[in-house]
mmCIF file of the N, C-alpha and C atoms, coordinates in Angstrom:
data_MODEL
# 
_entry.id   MODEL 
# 
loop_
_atom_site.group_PDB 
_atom_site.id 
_atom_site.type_symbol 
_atom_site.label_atom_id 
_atom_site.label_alt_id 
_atom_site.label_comp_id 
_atom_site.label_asym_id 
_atom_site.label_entity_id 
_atom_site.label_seq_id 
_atom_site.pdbx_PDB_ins_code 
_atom_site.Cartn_x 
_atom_site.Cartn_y 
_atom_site.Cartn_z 
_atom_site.occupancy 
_atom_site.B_iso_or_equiv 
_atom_site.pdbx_formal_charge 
_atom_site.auth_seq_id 
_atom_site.auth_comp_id 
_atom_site.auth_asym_id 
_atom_site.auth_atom_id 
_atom_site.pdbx_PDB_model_num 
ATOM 1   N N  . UNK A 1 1  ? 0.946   2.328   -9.028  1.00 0.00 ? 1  UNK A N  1 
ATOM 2   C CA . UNK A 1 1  ? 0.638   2.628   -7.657  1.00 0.00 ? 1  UNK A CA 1 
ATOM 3   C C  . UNK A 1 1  ? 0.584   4.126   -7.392  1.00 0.00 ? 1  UNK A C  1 
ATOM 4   N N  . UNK A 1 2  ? 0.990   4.954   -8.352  1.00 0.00 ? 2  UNK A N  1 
ATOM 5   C CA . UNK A 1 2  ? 0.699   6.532   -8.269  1.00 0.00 ? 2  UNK A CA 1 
ATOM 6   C C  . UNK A 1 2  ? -0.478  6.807   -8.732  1.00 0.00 ? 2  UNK A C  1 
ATOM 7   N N  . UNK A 1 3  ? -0.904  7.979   -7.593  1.00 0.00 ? 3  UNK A N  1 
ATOM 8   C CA . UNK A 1 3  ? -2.078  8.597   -7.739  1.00 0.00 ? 3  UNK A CA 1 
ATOM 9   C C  . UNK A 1 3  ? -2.322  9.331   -9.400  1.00 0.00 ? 3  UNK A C  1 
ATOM 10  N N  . UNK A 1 4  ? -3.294  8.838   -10.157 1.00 0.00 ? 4  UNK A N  1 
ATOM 11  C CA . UNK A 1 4  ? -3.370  10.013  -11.180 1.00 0.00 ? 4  UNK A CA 1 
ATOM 12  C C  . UNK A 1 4  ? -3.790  11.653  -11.000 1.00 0.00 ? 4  UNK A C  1 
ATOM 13  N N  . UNK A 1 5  ? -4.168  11.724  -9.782  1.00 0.00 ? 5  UNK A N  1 
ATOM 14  C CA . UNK A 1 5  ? -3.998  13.114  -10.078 1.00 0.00 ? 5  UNK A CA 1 
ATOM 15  C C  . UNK A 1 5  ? -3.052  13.761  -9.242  1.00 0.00 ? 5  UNK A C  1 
ATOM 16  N N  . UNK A 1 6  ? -2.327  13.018  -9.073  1.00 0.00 ? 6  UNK A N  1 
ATOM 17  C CA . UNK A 1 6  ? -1.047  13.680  -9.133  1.00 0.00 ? 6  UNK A CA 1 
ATOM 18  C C  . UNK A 1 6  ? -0.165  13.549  -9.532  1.00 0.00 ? 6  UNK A C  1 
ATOM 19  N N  . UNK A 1 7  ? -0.166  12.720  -10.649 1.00 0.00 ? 7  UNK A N  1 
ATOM 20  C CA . UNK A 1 7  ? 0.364   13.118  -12.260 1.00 0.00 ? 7  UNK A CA 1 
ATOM 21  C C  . UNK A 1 7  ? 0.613   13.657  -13.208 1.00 0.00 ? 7  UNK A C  1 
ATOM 22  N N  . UNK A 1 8  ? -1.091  14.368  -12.781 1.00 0.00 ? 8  UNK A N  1 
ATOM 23  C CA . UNK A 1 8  ? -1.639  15.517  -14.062 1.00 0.00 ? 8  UNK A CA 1 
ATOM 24  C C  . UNK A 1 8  ? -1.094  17.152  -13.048 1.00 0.00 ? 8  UNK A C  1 
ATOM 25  N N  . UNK A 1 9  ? -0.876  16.716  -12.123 1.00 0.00 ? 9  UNK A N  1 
ATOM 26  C CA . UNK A 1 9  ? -0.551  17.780  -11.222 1.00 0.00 ? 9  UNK A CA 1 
ATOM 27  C C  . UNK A 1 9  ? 0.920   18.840  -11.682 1.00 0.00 ? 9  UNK A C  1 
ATOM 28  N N  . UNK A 1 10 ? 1.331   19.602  -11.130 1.00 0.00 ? 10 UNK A N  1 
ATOM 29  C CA . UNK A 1 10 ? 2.563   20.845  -11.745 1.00 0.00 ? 10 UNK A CA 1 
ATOM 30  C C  . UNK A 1 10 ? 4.218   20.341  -11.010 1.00 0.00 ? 10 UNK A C  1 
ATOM 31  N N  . UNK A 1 11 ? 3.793   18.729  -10.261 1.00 0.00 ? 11 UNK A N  1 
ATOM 32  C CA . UNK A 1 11 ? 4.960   18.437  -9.637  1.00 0.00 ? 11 UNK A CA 1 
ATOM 33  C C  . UNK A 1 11 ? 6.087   18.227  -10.239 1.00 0.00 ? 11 UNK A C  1 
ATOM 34  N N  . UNK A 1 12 ? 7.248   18.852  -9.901  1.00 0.00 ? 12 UNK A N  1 
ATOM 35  C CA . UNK A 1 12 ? 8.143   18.230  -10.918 1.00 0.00 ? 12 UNK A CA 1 
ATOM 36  C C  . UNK A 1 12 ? 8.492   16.096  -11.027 1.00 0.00 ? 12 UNK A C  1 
ATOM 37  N N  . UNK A 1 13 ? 9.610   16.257  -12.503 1.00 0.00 ? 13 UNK A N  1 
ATOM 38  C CA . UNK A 1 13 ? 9.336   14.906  -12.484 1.00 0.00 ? 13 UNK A CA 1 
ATOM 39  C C  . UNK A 1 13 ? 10.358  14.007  -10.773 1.00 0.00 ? 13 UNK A C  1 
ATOM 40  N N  . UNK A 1 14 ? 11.186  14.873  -10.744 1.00 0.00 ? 14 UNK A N  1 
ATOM 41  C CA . UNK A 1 14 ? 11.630  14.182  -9.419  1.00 0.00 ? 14 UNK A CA 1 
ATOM 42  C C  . UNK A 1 14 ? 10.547  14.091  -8.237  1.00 0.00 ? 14 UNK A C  1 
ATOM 43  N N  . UNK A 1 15 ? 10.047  15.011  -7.988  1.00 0.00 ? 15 UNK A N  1 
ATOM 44  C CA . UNK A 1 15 ? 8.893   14.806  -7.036  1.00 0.00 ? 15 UNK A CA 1 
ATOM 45  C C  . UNK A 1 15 ? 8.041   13.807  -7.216  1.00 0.00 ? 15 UNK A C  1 
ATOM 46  N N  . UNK A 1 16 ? 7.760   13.177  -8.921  1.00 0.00 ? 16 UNK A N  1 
ATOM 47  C CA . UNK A 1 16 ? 7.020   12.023  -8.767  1.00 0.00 ? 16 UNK A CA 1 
ATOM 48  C C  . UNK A 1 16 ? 7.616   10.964  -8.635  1.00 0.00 ? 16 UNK A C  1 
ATOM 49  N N  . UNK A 1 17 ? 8.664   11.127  -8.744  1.00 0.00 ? 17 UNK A N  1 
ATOM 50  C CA . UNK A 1 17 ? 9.634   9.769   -8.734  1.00 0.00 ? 17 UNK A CA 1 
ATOM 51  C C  . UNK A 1 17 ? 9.712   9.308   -7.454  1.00 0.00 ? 17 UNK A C  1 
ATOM 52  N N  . UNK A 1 18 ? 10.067  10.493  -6.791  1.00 0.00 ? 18 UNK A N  1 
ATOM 53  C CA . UNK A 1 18 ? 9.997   10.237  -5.123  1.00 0.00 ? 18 UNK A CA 1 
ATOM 54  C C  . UNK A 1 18 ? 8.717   9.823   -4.633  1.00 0.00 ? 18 UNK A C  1 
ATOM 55  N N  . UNK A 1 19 ? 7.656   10.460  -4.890  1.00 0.00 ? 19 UNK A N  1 
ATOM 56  C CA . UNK A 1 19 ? 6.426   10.116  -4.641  1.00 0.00 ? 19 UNK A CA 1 
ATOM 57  C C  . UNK A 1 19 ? 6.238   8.397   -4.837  1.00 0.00 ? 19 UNK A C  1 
ATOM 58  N N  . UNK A 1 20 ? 6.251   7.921   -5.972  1.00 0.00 ? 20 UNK A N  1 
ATOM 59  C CA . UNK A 1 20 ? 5.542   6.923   -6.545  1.00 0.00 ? 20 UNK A CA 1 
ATOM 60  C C  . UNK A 1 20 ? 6.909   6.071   -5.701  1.00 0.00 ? 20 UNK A C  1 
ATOM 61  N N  . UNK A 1 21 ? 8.195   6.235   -6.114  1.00 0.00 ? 21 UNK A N  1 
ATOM 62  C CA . UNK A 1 21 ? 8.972   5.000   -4.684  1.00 0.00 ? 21 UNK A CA 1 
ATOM 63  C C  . UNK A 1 21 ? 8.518   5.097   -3.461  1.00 0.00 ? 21 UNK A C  1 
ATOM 64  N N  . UNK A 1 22 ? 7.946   5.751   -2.989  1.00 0.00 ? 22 UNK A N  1 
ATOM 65  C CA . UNK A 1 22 ? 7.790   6.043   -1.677  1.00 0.00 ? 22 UNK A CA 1 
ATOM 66  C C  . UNK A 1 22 ? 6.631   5.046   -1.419  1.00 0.00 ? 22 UNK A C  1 
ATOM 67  N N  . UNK A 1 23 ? 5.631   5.213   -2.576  1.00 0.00 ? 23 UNK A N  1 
ATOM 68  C CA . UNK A 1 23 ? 4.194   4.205   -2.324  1.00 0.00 ? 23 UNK A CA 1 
ATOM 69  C C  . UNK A 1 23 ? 4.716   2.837   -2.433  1.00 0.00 ? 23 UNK A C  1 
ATOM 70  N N  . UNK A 1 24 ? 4.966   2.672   -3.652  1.00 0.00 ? 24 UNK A N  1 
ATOM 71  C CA . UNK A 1 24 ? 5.540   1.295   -3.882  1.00 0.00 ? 24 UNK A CA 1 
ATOM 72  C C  . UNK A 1 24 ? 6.634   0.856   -2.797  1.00 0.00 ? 24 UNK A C  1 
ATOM 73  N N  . UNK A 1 25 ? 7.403   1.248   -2.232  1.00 0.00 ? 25 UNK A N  1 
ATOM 74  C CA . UNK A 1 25 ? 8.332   0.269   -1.265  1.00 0.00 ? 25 UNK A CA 1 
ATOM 75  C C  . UNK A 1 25 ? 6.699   0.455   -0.239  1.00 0.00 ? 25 UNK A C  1 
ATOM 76  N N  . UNK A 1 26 ? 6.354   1.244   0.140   1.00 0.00 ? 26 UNK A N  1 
ATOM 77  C CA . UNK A 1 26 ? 5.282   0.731   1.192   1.00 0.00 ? 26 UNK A CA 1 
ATOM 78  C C  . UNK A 1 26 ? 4.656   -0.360  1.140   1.00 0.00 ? 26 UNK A C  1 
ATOM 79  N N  . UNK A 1 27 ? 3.739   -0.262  -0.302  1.00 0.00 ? 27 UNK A N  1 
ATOM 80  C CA . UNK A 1 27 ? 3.148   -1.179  -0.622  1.00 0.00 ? 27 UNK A CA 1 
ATOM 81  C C  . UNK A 1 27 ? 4.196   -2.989  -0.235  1.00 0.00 ? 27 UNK A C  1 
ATOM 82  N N  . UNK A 1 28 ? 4.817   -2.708  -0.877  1.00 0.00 ? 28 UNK A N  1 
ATOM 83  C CA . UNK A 1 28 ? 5.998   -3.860  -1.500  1.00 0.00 ? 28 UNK A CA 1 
ATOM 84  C C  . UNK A 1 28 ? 6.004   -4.295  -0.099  1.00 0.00 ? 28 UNK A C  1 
ATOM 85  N N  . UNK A 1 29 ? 6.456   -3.312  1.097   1.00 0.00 ? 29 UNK A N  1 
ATOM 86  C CA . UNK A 1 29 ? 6.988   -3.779  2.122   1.00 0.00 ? 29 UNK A CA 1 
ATOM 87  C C  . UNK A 1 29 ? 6.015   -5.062  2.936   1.00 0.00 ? 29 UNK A C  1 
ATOM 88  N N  . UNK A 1 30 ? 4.787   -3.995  2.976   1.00 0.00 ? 30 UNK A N  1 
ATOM 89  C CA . UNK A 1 30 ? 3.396   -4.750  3.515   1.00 0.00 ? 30 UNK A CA 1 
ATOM 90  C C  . UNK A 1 30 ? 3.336   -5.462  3.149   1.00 0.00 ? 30 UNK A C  1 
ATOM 91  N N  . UNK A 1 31 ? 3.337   -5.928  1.620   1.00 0.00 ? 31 UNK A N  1 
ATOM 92  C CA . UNK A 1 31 ? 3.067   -6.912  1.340   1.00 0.00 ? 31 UNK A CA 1 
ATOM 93  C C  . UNK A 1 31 ? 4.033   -8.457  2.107   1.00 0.00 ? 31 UNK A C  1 
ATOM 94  N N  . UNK A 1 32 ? 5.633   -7.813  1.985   1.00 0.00 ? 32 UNK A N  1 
ATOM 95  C CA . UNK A 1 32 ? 6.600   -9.016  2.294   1.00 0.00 ? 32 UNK A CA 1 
ATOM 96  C C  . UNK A 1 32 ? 6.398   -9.008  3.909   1.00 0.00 ? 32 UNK A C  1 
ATOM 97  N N  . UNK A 1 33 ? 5.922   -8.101  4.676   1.00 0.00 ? 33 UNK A N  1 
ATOM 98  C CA . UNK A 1 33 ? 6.146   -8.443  5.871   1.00 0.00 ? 33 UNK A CA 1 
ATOM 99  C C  . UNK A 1 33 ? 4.799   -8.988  6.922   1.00 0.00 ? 33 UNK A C  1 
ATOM 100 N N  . UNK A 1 34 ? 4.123   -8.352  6.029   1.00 0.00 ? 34 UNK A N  1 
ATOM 101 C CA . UNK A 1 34 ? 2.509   -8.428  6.613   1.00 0.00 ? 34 UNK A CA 1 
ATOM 102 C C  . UNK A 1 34 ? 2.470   -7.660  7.978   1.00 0.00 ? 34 UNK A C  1 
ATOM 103 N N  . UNK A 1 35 ? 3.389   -6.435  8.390   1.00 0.00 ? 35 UNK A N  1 
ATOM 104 C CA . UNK A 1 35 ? 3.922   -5.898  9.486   1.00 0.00 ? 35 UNK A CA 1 
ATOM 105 C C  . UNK A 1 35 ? 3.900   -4.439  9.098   1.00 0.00 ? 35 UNK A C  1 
ATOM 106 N N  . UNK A 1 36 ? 2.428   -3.725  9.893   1.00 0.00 ? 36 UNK A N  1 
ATOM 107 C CA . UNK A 1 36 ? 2.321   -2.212  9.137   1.00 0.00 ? 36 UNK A CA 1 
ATOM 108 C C  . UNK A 1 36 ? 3.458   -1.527  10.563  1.00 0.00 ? 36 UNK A C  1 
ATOM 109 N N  . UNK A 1 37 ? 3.357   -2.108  11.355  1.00 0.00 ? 37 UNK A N  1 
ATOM 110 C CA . UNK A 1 37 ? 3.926   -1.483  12.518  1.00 0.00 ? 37 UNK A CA 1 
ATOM 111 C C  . UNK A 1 37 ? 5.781   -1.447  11.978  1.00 0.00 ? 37 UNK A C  1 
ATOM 112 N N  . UNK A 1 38 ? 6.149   -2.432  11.555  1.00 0.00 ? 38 UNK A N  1 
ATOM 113 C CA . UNK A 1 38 ? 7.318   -2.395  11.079  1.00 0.00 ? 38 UNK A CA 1 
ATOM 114 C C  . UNK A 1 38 ? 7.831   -1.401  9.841   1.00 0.00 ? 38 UNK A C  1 
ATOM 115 N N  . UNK A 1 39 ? 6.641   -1.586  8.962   1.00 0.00 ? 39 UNK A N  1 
ATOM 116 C CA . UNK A 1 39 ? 6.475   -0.675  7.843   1.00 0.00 ? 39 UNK A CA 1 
ATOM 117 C C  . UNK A 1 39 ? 6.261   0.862   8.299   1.00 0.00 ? 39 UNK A C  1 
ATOM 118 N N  . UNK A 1 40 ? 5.637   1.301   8.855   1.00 0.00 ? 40 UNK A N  1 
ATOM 119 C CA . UNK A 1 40 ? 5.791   2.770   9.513   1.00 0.00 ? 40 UNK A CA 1 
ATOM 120 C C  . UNK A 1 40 ? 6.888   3.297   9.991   1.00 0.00 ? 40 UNK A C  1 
ATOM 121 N N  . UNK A 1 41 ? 7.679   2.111   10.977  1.00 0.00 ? 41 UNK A N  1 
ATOM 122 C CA . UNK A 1 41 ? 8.951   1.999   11.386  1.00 0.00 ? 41 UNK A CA 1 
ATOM 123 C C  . UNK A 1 41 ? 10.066  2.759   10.593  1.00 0.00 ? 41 UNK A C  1 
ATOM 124 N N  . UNK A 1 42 ? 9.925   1.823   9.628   1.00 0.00 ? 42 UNK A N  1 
ATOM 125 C CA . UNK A 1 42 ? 11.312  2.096   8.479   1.00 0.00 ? 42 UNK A CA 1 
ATOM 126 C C  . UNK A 1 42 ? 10.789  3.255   7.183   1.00 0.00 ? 42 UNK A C  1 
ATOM 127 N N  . UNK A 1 43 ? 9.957   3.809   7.521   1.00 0.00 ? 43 UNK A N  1 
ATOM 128 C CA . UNK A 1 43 ? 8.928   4.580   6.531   1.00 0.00 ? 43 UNK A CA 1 
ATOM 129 C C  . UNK A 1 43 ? 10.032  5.989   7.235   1.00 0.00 ? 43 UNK A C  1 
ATOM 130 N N  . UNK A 1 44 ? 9.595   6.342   8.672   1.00 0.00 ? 44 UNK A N  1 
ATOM 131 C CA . UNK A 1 44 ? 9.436   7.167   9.734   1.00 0.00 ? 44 UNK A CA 1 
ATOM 132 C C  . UNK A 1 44 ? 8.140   7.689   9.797   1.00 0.00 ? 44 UNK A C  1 
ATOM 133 N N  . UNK A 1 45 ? 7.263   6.859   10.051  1.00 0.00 ? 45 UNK A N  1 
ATOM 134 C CA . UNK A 1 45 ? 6.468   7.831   10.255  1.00 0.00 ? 45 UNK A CA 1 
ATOM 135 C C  . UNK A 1 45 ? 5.962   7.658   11.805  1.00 0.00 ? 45 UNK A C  1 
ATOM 136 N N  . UNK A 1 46 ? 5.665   9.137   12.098  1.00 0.00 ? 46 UNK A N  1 
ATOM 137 C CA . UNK A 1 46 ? 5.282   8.979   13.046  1.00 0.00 ? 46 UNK A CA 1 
ATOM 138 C C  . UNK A 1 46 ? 3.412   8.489   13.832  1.00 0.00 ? 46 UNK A C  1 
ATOM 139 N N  . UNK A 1 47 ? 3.154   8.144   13.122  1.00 0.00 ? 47 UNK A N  1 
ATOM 140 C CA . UNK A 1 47 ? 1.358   7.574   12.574  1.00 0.00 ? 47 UNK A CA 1 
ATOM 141 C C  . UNK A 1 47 ? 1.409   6.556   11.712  1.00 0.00 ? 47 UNK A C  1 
ATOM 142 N N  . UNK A 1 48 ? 0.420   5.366   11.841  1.00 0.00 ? 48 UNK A N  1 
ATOM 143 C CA . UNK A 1 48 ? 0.459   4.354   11.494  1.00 0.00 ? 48 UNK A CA 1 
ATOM 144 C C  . UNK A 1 48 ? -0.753  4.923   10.733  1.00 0.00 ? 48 UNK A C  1 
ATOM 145 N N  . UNK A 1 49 ? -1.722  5.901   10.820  1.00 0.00 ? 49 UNK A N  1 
ATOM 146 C CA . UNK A 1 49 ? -2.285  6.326   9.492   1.00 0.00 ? 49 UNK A CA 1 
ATOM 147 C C  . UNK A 1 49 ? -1.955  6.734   8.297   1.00 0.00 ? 49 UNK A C  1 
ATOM 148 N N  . UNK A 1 50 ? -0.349  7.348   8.890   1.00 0.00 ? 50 UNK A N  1 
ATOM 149 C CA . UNK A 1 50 ? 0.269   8.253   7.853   1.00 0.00 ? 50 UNK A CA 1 
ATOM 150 C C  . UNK A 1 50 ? 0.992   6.875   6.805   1.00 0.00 ? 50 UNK A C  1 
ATOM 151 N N  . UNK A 1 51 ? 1.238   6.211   7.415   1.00 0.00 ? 51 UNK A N  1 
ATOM 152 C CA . UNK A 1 51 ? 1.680   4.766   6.586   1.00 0.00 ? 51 UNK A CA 1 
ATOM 153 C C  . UNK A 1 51 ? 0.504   4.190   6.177   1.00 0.00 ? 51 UNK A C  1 
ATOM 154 N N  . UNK A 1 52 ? -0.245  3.492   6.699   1.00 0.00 ? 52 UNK A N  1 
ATOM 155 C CA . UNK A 1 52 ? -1.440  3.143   5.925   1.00 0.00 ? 52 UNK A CA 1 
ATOM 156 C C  . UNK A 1 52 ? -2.043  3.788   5.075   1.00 0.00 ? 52 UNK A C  1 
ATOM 157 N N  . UNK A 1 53 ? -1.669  5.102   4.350   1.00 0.00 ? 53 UNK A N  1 
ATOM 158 C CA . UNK A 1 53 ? -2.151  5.986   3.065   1.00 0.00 ? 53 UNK A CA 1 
ATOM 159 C C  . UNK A 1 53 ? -1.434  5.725   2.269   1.00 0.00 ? 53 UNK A C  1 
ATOM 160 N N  . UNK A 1 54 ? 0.002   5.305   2.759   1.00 0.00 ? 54 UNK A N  1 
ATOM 161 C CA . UNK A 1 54 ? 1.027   5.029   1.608   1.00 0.00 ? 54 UNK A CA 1 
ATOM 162 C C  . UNK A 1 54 ? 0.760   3.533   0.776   1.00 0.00 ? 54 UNK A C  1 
ATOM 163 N N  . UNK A 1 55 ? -0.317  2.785   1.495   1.00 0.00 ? 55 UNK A N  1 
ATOM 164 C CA . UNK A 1 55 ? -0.408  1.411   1.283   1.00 0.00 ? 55 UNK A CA 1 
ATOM 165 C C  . UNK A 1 55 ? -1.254  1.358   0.154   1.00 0.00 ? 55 UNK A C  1 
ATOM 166 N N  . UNK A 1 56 ? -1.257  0.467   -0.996  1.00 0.00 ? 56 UNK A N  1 
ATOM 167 C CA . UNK A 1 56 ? -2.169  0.269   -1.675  1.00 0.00 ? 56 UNK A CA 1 
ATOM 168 C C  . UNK A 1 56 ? -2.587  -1.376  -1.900  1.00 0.00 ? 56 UNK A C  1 
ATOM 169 N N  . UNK A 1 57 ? -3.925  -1.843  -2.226  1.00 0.00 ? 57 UNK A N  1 
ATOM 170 C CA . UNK A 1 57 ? -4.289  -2.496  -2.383  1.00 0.00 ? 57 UNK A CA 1 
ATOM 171 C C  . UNK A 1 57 ? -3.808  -3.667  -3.481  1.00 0.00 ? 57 UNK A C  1 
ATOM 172 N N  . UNK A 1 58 ? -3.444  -4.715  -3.612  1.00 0.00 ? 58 UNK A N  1 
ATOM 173 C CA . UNK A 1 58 ? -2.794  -5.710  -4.916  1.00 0.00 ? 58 UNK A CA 1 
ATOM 174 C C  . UNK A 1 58 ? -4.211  -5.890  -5.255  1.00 0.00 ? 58 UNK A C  1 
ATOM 175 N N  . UNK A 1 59 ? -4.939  -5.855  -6.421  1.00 0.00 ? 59 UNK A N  1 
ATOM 176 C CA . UNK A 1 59 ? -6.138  -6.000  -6.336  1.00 0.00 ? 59 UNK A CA 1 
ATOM 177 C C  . UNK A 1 59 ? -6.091  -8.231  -6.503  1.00 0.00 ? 59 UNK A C  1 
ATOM 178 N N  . UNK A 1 60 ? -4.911  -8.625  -7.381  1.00 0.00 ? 60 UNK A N  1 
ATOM 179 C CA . UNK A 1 60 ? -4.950  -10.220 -7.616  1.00 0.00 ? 60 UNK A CA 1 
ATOM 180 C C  . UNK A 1 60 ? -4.950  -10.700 -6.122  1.00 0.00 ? 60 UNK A C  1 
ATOM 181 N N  . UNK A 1 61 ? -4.372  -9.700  -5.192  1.00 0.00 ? 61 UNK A N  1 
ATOM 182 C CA . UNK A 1 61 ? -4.289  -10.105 -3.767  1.00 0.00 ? 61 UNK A CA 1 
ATOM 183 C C  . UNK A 1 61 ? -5.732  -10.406 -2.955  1.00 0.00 ? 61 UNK A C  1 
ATOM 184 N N  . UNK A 1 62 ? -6.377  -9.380  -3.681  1.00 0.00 ? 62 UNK A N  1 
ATOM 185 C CA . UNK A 1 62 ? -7.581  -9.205  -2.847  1.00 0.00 ? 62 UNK A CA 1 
ATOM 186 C C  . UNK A 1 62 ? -8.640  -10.048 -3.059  1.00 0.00 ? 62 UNK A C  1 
ATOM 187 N N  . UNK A 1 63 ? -8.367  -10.919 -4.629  1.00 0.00 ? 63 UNK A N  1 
ATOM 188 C CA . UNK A 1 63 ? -8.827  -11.889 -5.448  1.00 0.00 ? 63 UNK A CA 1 
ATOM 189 C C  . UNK A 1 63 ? -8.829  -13.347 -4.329  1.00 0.00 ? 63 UNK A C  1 
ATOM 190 N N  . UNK A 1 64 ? -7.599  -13.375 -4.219  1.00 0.00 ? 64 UNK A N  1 
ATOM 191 C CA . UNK A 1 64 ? -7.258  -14.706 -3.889  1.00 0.00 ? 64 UNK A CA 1 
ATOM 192 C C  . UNK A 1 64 ? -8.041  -14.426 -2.337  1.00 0.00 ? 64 UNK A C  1 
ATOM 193 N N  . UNK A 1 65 ? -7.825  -13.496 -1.231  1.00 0.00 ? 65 UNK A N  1 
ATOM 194 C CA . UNK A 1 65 ? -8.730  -13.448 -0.247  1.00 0.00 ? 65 UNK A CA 1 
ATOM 195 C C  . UNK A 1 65 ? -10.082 -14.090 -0.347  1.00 0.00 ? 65 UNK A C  1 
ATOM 196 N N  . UNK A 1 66 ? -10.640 -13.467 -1.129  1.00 0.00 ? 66 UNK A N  1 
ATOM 197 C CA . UNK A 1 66 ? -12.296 -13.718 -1.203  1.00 0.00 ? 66 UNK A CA 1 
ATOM 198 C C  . UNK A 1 66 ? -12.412 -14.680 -2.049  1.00 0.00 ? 66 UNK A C  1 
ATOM 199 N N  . UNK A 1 67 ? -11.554 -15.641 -2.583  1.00 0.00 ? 67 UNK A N  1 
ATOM 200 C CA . UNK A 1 67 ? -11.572 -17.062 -3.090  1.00 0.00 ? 67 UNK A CA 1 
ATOM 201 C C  . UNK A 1 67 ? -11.830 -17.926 -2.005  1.00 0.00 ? 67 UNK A C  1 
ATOM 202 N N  . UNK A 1 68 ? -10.484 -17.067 -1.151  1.00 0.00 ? 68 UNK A N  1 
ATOM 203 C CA . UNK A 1 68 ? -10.012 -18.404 0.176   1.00 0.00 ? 68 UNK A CA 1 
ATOM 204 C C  . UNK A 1 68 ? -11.650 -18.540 1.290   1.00 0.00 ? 68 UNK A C  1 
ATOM 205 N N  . UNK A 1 69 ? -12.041 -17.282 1.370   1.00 0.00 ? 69 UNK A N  1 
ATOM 206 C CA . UNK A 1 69 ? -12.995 -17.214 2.374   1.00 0.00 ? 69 UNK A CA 1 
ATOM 207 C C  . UNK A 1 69 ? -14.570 -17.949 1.882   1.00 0.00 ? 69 UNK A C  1 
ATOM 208 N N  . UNK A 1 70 ? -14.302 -17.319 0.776   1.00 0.00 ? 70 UNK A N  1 
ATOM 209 C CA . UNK A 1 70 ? -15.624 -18.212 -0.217  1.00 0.00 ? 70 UNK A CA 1 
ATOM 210 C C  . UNK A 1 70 ? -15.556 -19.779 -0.207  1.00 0.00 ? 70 UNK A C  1 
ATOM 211 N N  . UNK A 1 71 ? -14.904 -20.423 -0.453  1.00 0.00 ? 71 UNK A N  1 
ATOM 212 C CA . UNK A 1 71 ? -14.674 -21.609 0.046   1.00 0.00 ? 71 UNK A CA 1 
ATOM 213 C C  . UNK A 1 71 ? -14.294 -22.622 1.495   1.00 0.00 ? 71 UNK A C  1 
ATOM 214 N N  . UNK A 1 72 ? -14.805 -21.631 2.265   1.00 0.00 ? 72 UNK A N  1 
ATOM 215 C CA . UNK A 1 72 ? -14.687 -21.758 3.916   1.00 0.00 ? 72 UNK A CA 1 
ATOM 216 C C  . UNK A 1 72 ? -16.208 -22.065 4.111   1.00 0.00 ? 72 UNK A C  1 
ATOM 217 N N  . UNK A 1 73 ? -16.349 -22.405 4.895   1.00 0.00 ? 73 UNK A N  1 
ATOM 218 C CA . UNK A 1 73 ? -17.646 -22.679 5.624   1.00 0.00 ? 73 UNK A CA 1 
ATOM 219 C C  . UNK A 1 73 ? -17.550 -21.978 7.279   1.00 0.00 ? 73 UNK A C  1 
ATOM 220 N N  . UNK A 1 74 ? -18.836 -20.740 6.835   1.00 0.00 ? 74 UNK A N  1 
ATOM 221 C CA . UNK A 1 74 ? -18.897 -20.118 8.534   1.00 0.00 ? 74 UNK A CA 1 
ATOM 222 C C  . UNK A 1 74 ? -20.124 -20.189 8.455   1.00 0.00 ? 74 UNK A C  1 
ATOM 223 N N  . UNK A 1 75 ? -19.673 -20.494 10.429  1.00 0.00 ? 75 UNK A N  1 
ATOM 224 C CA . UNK A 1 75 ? -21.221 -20.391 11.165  1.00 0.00 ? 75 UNK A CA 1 
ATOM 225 C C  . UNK A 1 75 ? -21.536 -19.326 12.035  1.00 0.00 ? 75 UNK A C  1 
ATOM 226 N N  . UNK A 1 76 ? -22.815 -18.802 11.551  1.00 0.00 ? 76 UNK A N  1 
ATOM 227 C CA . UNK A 1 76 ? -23.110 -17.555 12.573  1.00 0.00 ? 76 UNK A CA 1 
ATOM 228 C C  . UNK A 1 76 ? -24.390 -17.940 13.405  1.00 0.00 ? 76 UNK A C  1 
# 
């Protein structure tokens, strides 16, 4: 869930450590709560953009979405 280039970057290794927990409980959180408003909450942030950058995508997550919808029937 860490950015690679800021990996390759001059940060020290605690800074990535902090970094990359910081994404992952976001991620993690969103995922268990389905609640970005809650997740910003306990983040602190004061922007629900600034939390939604921390978020990353499950891509098996994003799988099963466009399974579920693909097998729906819509009418437009």
């Amino acid at each position: 869930m860490c950015s690679e280039k800021l990996l390759v970057s001059s940060a020290s290794p605690d800074a990535l450590k902090l970094y990359c927990a910081r994404h992952t409980f976001g991620t993690v959180a969103m995922a268990e709560t389905r609640n970005p408003g809650l997740v910003k909450e306990v983040m602190a942030h004061e922007s629900l953009d600034t939390t939604m950058g921390y978020l990353h995508p499950d891509t098996a997550q994003i799988k099963i979405v466009i399974d579920r919808l693909n097998q729906q029937k819509y009418v437009m």
